[in-house]
C-alpha positions in Angstrom: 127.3 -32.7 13.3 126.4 -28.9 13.9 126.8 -26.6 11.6 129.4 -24.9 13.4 131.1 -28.2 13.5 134.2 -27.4 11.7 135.1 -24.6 13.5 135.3 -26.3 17.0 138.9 -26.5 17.4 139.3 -26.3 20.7 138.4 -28.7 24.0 136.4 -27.7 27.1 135.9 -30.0 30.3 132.3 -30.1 31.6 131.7 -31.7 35.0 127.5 -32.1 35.5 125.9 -31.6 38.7 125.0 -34.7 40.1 123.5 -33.5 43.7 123.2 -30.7 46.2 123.7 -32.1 49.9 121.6 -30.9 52.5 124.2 -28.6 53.4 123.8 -26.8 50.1 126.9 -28.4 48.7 127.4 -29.4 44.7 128.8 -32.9 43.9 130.1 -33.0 40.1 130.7 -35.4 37.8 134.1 -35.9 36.6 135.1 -33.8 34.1 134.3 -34.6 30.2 136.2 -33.4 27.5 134.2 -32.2 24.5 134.8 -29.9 21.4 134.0 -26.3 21.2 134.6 -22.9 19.6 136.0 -20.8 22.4 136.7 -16.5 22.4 137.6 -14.0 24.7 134.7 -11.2 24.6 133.2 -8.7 27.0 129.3 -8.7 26.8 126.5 -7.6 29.6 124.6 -10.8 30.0 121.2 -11.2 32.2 122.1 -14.8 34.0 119.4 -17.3 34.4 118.5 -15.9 37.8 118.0 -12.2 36.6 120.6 -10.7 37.5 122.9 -8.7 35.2 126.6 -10.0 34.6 129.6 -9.2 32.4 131.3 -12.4 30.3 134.5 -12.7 29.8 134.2 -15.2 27.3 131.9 -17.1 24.8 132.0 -20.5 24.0 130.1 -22.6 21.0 130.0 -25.8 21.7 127.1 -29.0 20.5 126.6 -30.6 23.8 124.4 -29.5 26.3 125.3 -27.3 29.0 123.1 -26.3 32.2 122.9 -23.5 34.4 124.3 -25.3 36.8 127.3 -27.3 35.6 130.8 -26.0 35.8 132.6 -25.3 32.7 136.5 -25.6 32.7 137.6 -23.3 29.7 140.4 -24.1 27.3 143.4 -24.0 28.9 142.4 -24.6 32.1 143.5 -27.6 34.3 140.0 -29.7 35.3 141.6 -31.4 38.0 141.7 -27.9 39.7 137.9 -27.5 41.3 138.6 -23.9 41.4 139.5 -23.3 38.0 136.1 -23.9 36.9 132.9 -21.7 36.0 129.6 -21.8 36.8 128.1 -20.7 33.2 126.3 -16.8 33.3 124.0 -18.0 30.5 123.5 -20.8 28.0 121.9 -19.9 24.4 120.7 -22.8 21.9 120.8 -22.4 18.7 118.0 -23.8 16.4 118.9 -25.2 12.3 116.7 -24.5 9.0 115.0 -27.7 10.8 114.2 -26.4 13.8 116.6 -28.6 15.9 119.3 -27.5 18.1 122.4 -27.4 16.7 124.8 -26.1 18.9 124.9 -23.7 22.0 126.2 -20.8 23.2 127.4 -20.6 26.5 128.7 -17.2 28.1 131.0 -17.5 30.9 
């Protein structure tokens, strides 16, 4: 359990990336619920390609998201495909051991 733990209250769906197609195309998984901490903000971000973004949100959560899953917030249906985001920038967060114990994922 992180240590943030308690305070995930909320649900996110995550859908991986399971392929590109030779057309440049992203096949997903289905959708996964998991717990998280979720809050509107607005922060300047520098996105895994090195560009320079504004988030509109920031979510904790203690699974593992990559740059290049989609992210269905709180509140938003997964079954809709356009309702989710692409994360701007994903954070871990080490313990006193050294071990990640939860992320933080701007989106």
């Amino acid at each position: 359990m992180a240590l943030m733990g308690h305070t995930f209250r909320h649900v996110f769906h995550l859908a991986r990336l399971v392929r590109t197609t030779a057309r440049g195309d992203h096949e997903y998984s289905e959708p996964e619920p998991h717990p998280c901490r979720y809050q509107g903000t607005t922060k300047r971000v520098v996105t895994t390609d090195g560009d320079e973004r504004l988030a509109e949100a920031l979510m904790y959560c203690s699974v593992e998201v990559r740059p290049d899953d989609r992210v269905f917030p709180p509140g938003v249906d997964p079954a809709d495909e356009d309702a989710g985001k692409q994360p701007l920038h994903v954070v871990p967060q080490l313990d006193l051991g050294c071990n990640v114990d939860h992320y933080e994922v701007y989106l």
